[in-house]
ZAROMAR-458545 format. One record per residue (C-alpha): residue in three letters; residue number from 0; x, y, z; chain. Coordinates in steps of 0.02 Angstrom, whole numbers, padded with zeros to 5 digits. Example, Ala and Ser with C-alpha at 12.3 -4.5 7.8 and 13.67 -1.06 7.14 Angstrom:
// ZAROMAR-458545
(site ALA,0,(00615,-00225,00390),A)
(site SER,1,(00684,-00053,00357),A)
END
This chain:
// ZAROMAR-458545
(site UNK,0,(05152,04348,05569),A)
(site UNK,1,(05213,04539,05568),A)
(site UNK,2,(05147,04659,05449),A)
(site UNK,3,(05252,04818,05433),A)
(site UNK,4,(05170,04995,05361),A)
(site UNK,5,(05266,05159,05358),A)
(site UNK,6,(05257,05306,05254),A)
(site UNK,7,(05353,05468,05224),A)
(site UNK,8,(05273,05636,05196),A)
(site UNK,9,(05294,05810,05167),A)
(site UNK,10,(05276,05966,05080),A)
(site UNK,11,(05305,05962,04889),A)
(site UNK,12,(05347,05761,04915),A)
(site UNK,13,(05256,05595,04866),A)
(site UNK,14,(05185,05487,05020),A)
(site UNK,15,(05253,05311,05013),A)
(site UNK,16,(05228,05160,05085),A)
(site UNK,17,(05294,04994,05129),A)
(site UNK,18,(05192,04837,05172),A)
(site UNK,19,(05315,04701,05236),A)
(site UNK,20,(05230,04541,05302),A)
(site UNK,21,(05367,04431,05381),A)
(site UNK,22,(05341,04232,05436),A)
(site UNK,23,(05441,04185,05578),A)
(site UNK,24,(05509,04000,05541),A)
(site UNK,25,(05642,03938,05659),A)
(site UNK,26,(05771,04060,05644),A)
(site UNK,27,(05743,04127,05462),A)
(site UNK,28,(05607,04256,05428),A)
(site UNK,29,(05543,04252,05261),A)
(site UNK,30,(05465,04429,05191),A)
(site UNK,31,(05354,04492,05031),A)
(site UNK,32,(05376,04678,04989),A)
(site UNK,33,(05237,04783,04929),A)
(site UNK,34,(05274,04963,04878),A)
(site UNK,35,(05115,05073,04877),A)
(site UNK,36,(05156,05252,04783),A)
(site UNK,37,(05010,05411,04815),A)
(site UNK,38,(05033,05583,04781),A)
(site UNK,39,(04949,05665,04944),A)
(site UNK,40,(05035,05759,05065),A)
(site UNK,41,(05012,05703,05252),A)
(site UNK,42,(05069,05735,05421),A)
(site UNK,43,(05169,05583,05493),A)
(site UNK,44,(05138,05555,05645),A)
(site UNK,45,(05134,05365,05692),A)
(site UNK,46,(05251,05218,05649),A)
(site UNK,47,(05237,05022,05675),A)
(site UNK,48,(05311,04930,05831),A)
(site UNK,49,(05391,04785,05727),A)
(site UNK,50,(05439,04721,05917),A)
(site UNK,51,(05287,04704,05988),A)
(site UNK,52,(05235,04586,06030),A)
(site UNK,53,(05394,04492,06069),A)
(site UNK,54,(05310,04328,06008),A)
(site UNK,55,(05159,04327,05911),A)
(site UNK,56,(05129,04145,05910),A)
(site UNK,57,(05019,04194,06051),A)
(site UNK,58,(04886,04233,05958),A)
(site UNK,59,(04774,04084,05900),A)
(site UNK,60,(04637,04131,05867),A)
(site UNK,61,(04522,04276,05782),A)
(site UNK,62,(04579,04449,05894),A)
(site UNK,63,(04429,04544,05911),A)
(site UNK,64,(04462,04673,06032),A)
(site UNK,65,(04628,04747,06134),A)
(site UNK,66,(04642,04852,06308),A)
(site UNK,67,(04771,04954,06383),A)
(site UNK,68,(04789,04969,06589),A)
(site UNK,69,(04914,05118,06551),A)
(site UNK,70,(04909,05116,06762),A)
(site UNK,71,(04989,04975,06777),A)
(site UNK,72,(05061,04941,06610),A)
(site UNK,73,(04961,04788,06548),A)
(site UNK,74,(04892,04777,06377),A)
(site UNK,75,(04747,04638,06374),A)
(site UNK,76,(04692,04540,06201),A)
(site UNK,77,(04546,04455,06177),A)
(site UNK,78,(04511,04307,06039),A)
(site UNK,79,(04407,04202,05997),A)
(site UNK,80,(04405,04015,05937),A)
(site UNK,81,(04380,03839,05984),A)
(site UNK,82,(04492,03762,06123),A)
(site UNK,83,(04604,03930,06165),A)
(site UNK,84,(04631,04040,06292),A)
(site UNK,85,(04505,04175,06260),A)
(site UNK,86,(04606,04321,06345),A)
(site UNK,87,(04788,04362,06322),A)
(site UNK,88,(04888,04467,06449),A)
(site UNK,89,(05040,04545,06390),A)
(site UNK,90,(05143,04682,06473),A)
(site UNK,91,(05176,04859,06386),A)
(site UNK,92,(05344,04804,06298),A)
(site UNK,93,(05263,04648,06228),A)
(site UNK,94,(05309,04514,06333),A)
(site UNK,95,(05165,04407,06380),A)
(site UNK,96,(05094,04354,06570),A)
(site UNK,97,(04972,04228,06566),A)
(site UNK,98,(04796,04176,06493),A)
(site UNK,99,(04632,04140,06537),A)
(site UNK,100,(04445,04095,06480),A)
(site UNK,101,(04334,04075,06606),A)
(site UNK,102,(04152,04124,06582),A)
(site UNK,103,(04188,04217,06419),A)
(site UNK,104,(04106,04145,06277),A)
(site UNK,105,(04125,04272,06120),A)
(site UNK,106,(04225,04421,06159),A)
(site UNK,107,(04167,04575,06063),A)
(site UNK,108,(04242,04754,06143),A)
(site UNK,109,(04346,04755,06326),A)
(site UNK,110,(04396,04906,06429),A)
(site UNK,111,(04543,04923,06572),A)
(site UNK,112,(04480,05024,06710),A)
(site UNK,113,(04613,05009,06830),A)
(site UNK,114,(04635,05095,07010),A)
(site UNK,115,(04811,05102,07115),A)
(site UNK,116,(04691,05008,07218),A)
(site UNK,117,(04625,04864,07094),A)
(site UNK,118,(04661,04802,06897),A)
(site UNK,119,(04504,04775,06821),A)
(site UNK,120,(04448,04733,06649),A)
(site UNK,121,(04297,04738,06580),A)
(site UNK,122,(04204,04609,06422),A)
(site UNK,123,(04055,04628,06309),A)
(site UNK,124,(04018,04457,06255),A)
(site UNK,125,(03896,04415,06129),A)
(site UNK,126,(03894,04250,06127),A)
(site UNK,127,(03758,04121,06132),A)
(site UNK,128,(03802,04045,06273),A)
(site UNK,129,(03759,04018,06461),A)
(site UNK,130,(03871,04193,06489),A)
(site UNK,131,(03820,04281,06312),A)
(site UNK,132,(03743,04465,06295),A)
(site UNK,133,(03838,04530,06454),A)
(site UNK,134,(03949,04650,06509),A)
(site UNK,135,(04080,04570,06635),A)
(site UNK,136,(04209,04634,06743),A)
(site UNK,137,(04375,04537,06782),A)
(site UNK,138,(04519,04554,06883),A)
(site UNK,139,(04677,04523,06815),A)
(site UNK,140,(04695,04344,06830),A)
(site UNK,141,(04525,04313,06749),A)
(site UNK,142,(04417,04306,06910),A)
(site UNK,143,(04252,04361,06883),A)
(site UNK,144,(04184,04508,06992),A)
(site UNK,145,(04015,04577,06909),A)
(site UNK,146,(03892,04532,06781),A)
(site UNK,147,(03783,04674,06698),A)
(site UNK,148,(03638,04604,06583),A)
(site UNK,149,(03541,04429,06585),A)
(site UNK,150,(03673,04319,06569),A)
(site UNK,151,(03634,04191,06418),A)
(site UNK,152,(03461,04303,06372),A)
(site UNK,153,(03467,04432,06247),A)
(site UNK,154,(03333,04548,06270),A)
(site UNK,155,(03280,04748,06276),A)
(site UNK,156,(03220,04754,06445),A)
(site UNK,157,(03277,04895,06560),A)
(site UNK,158,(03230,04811,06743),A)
(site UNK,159,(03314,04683,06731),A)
(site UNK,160,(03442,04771,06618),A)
(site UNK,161,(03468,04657,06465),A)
(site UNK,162,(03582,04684,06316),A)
(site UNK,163,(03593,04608,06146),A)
(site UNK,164,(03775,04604,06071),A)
(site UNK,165,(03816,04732,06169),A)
(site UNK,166,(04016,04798,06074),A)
(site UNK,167,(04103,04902,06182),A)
(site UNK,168,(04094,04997,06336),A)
(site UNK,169,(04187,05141,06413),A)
(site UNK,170,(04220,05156,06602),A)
(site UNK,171,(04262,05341,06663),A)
(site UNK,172,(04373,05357,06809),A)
(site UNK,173,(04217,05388,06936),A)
(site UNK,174,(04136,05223,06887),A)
(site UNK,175,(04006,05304,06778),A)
(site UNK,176,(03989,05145,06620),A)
(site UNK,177,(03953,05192,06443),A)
(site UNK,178,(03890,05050,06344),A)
(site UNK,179,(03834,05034,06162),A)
(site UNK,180,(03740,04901,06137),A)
(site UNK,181,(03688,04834,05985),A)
(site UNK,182,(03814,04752,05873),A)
(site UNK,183,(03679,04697,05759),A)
(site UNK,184,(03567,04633,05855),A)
(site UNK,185,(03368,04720,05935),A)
(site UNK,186,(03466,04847,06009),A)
(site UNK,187,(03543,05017,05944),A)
(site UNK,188,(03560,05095,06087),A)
(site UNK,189,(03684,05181,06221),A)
(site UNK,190,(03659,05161,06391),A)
(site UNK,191,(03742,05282,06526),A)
(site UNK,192,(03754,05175,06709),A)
(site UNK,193,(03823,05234,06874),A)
(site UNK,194,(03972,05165,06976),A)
(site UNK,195,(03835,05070,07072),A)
(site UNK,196,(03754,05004,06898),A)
(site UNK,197,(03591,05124,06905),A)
(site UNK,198,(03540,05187,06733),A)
(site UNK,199,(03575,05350,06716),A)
(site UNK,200,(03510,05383,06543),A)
(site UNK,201,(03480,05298,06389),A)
(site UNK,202,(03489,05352,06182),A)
(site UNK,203,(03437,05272,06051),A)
(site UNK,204,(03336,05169,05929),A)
(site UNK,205,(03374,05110,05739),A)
(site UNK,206,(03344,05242,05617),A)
(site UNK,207,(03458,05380,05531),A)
(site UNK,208,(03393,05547,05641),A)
(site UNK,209,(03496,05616,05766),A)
(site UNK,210,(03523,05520,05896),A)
(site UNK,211,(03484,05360,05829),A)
(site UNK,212,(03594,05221,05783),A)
(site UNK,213,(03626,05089,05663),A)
(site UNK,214,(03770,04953,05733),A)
(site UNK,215,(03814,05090,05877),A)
(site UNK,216,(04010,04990,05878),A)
(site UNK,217,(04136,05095,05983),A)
(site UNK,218,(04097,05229,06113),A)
(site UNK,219,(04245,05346,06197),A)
(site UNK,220,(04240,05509,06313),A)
(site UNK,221,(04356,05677,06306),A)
(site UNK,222,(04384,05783,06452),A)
(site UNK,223,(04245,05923,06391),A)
(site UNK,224,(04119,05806,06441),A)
(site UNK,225,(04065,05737,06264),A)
(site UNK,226,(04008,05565,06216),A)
(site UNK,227,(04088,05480,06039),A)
(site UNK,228,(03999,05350,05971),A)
(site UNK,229,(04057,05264,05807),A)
(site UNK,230,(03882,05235,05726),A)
(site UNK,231,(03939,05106,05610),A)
(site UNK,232,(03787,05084,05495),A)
(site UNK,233,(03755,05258,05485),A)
(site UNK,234,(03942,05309,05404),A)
(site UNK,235,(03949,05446,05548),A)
(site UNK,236,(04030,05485,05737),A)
(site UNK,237,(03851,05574,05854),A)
(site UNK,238,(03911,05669,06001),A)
(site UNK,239,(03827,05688,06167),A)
(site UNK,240,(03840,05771,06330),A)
(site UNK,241,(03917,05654,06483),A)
(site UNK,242,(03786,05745,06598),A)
(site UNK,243,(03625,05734,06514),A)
(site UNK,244,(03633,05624,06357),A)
(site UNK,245,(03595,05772,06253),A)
(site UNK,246,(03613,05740,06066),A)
(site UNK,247,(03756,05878,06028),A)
(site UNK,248,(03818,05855,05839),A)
(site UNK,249,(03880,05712,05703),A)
(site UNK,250,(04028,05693,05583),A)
(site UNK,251,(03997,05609,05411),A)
(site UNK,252,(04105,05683,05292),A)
(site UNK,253,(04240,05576,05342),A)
(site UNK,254,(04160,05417,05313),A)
(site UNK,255,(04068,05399,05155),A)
(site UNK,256,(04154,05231,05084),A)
(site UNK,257,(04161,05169,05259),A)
(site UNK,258,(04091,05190,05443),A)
(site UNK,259,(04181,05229,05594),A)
(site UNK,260,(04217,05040,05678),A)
(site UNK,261,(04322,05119,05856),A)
(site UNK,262,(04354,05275,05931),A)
(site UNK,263,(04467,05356,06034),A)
(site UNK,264,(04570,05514,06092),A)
(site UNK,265,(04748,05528,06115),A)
(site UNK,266,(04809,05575,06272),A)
(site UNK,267,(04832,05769,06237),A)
(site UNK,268,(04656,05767,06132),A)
(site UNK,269,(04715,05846,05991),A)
(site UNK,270,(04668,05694,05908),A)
(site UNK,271,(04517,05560,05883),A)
(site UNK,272,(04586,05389,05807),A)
(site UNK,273,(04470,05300,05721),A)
(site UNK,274,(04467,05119,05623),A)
(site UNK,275,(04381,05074,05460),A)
(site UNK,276,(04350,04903,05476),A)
(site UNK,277,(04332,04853,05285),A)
(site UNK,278,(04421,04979,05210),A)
(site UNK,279,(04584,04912,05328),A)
(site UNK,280,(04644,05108,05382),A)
(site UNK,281,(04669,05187,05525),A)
(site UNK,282,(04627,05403,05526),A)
(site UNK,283,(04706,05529,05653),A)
(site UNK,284,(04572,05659,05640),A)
(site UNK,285,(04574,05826,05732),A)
(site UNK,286,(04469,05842,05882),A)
(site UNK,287,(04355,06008,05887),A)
(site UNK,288,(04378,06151,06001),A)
(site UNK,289,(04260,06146,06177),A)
(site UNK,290,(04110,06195,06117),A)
(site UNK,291,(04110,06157,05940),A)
(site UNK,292,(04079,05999,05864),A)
(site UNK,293,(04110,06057,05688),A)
(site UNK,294,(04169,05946,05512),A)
(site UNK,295,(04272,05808,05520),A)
(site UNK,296,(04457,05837,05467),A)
(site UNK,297,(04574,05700,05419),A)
(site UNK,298,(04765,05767,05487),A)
(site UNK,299,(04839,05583,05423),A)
(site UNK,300,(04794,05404,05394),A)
(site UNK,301,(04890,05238,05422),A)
(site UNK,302,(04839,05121,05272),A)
(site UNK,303,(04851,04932,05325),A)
(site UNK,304,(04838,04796,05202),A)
(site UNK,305,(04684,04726,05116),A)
(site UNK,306,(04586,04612,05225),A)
(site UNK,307,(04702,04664,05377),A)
(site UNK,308,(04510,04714,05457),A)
(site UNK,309,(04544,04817,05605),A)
(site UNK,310,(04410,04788,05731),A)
(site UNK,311,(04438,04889,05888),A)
(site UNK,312,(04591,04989,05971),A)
(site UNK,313,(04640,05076,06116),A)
(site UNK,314,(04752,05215,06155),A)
(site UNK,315,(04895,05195,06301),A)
(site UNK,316,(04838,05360,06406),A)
(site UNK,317,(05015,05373,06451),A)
(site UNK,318,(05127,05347,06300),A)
(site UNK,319,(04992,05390,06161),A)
(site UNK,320,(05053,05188,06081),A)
(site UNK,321,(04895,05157,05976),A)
(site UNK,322,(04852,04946,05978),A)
(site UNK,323,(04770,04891,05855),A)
(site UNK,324,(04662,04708,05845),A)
(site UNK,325,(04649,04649,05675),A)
(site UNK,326,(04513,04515,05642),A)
(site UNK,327,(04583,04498,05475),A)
(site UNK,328,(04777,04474,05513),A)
(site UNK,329,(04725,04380,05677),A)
(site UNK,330,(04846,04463,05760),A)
(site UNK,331,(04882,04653,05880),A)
(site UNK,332,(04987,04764,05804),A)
(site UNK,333,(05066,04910,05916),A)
(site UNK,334,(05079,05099,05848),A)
(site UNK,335,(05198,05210,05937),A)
(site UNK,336,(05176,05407,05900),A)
(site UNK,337,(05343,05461,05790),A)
(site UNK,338,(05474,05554,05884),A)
(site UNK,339,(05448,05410,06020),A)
(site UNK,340,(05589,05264,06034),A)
(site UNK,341,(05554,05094,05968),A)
(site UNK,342,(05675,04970,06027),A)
(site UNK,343,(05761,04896,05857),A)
(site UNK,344,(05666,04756,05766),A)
(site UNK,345,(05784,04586,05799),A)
(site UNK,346,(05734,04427,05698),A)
END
């Protein structure tokens, strides 16, 4: 199933908007319009990939989480359900590779950290299992290279490290691992660790101060040396500093029907993405000068369906495509910024 949103915006004109969900059958598509109609003014700067991916019947199960090896142009999909292939491998363009499951129980967040020297991808699971409450690193073809946590133990210990749901990680290009780690569960925490898996600082506890969390859910990095962490619970985005773990700022005037469920930056940084799970909308909002963390300031949003539920995205580093994994539509969708090319849609 595709689901199609696109608006059109501009001084002294009404923002529209199309919702067009198509099923594929054979050679016929089949398609329900919805017109939406509001009277705000926005910046359009995204549209919908109706292309990608080239076959969606991939995608069996419930997609929890998406990853982008803009390196070596691989976009990775993980799902979850009963007999299925846990992990989907698709290329940039939307064609797809190959599959695999081995050792991953529940997928929650993923992260490609890719080298010209190695393609890596890295899993939070939160599963129950004999490999739940771990963060694992793959290679491309599924092999598994490390395990961080106590595999099949949740816990809050420090030595040895254990994790309880952890969601999502972030892997800077020196190695350094940012992990948030508690998607409801004893944890609200994140947890900086070196290339070599040393912890290099921790934050957090439950509770509503600074620098505490409630469902700490997506966690990204800019190049001023700032920490992002979508504190779900809390309706709000805390900063820190890379170096120190220093508590630097929050945003929550952005999110008062709904917290922040993923961050992250476009490639320039003159934006932060950001998903609202249950309110099913994505918001470009403008990122704040070095220095300053500042208010939040919505520059546009991209309003999905009802119950579409976008989980987690990532950002191609390269392009600036925005994917999208939808728990609700069961499906990726692919946003490509506006004055970029979209090959035509062809049924």
């Amino acid at each position: 199933m595709a689901r199609f949103w696109v608006c059109a915006a501009g001084a002294g004109f009404f923002l529209a908007s199309l919702v067009l969900h198509a099923r594929f059958c054979g050679s016929g598509v089949l398609r329900n319009f919805a017109f939406q109609v509001s009277w705000r003014t926005e910046k359009l700067l995204y549209r919908l990939d109706l292309g990608w991916p080239n076959y969606s019947e991939y995608f069996t199960g419930t997609t929890f989480c998406v990853a982008v090896d803009s390196l070596n142009g691989l976009v990775y999909v993980a799902q979850r359900g009963d007999n299925i292939p846990k992990v989907l491998v698709f290329t940039e363009d939307g064609y797809f590779l190959r599959a695999w499951n081995y050792t991953v129980d529940t997928p929650h967040g993923m992260f490609a950290a890719s080298t010209p020297y190695e393609q890596s991808i890295w899993i939070t699971d939160v599963g129950s299992g004999a490999y739940g409450h771990t963060v694992k690193k793959y290679n491309s073809f599924g092999d598994l290279i490390q395990v961080l946590g106590t595999a099949g133990k949740k816990g809050t210990g420090l030595n040895p490290l254990q994790f309880d749901n952890p969601a999502e990680l972030y892997v800077e290009d020196t190695g350094d691992i940012y992990v948030v780690d508690g998607d409801g569960g004893l944890n609200n925490r994140l947890i900086k660790l070196s290339q070599d898996f040393m912890i290099l600082w921790l934050q957090g506890e439950n509770g509503t101060g600074p620098a505490k969390f409630n469902i700490p859910h997506s966690v990204t990095l800019d190049s001023a040396g700032r920490v992002w962490v979508a504190d779900r619970g809390n309706k709000r985005i805390q900063v820190f500093s890379k170096d120190t773990g220093e508590w630097l700022g929050a945003w929550n005037n952005c999110f008062t029907e709904e917290g922040p469920s993923s961050v992250r930056f476009t490639p320039d940084e003159k934006y932060l993405i950001v998903a609202q799970l249950n309110r099913s909308r994505l918001l470009v909002v403008a990122a704040p000068p070095v220095g300053s963390i500042g208010d939040c300031s919505v520059i546009s949003t991209i309003q999905l369906p009802d119950q579409v539920l976008p989980h987690l995205l990532e950002v191609n580093r390269k392009t600036g495509a925005i994917y999208v994994a939808e728990i609700g539509a069961k499906q990726v969708q692919k946003y490509v910024p506006f004055n970029s090319y979209v090959p035509p849609f062809s049924t």
